[in-house]
C-alpha positions as CSV (number, residue, x, y, z in Angstrom):
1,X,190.5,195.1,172.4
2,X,186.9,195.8,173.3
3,X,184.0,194.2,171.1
4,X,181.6,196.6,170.4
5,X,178.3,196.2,171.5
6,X,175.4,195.5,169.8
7,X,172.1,196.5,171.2
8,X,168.3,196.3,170.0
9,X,165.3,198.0,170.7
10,X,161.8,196.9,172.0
11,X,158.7,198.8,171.7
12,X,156.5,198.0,174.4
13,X,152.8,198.0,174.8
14,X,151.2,198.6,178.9
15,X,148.1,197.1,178.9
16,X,146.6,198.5,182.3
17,X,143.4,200.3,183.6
18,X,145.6,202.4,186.0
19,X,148.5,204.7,185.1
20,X,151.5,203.3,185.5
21,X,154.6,206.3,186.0
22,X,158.0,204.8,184.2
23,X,159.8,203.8,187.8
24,X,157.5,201.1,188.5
25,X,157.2,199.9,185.2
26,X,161.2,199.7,185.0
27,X,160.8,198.0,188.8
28,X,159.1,195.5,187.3
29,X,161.0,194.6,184.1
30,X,163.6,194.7,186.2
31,X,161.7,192.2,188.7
32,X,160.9,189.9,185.9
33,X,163.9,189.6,184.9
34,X,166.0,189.2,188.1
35,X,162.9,186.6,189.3
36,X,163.6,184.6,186.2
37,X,167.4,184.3,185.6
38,X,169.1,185.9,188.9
39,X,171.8,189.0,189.2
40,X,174.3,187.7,187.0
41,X,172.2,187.3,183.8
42,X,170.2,190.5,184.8
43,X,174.0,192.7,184.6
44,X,174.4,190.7,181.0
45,X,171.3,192.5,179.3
46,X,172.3,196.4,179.8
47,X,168.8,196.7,179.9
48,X,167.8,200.6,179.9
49,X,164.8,202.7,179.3
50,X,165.0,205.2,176.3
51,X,161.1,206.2,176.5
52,X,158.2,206.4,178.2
53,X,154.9,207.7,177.5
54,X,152.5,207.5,180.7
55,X,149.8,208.6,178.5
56,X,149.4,206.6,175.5
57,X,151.0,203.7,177.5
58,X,154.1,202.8,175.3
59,X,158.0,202.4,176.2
60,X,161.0,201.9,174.5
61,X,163.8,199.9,176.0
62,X,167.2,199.0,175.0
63,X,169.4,195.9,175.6
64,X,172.1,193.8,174.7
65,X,171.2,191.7,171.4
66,X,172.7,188.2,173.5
67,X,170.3,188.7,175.9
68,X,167.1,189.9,173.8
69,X,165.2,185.8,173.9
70,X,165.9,186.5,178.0
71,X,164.5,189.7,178.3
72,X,161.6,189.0,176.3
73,X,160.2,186.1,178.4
74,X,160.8,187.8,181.4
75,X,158.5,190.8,179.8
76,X,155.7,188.0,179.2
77,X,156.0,186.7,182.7
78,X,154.6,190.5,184.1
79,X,151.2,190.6,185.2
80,X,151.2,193.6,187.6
81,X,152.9,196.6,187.8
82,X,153.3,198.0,191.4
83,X,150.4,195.7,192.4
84,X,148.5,196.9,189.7
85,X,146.9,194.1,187.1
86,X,149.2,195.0,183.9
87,X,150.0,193.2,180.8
88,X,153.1,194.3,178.4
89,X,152.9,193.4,174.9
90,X,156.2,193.4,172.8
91,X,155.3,195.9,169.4
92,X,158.5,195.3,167.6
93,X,162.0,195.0,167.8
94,X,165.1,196.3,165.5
95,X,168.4,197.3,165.9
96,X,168.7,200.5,165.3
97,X,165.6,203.4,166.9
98,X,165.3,205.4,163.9
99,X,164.2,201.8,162.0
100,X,161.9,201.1,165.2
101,X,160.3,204.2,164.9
102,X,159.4,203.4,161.3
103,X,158.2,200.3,162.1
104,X,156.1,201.7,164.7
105,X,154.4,204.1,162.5
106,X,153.7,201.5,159.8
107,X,151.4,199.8,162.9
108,X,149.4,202.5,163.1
């Protein structure tokens, strides 16, 4: 029998001067991630992007709760995004996105 998985959700802060369109920034978590722990523990996360807003600069990504601690320091190790100088910032994290969403809206 098949364990269910269980996921959580980041909200994600782009710190950049330039706009950033959501294929490069999910090249580069992507690239973070591979860079820091290789193909096989990049399949483990089931990383995915469930939003992205250009504008305002915020994204919402989903992955495996096992692999959240790995996904996370690969996110800190990004400094540009298709060679432009970018920071991401974690917001907050839950398991569920209707409870991220009210977190989210309690920060600001």
């Amino acid at each position: 029998m098949k364990a269910k998985i269980r996921r959580r959700y980041l909200a994600l802060k782009i710190d950049s001067k330039e706009k950033i369109d959501q294929k490069e920034f999910m090249d580069a978590v992507w690239e973070a991630v591979l860079r820091l722990y290789g193909e096989y523990s990049a399949s483990k996360t089931n990383l995915a992007l469930i939003e992205y807003d250009a504008e305002h600069g915020t994204a919402i990504i989903r992955v495996a709760h096992t692999e959240l601690d790995h996904v996370r320091a690969a996110i800190a190790t990004i400094t540009e995004i298709a060679a432009k100088p970018a920071a991401v910032h974690i917001l907050t994290v839950s398991g569920t996105l209707k409870k991220l969403r009210k977190k989210l809206e309690y920060r600001f």
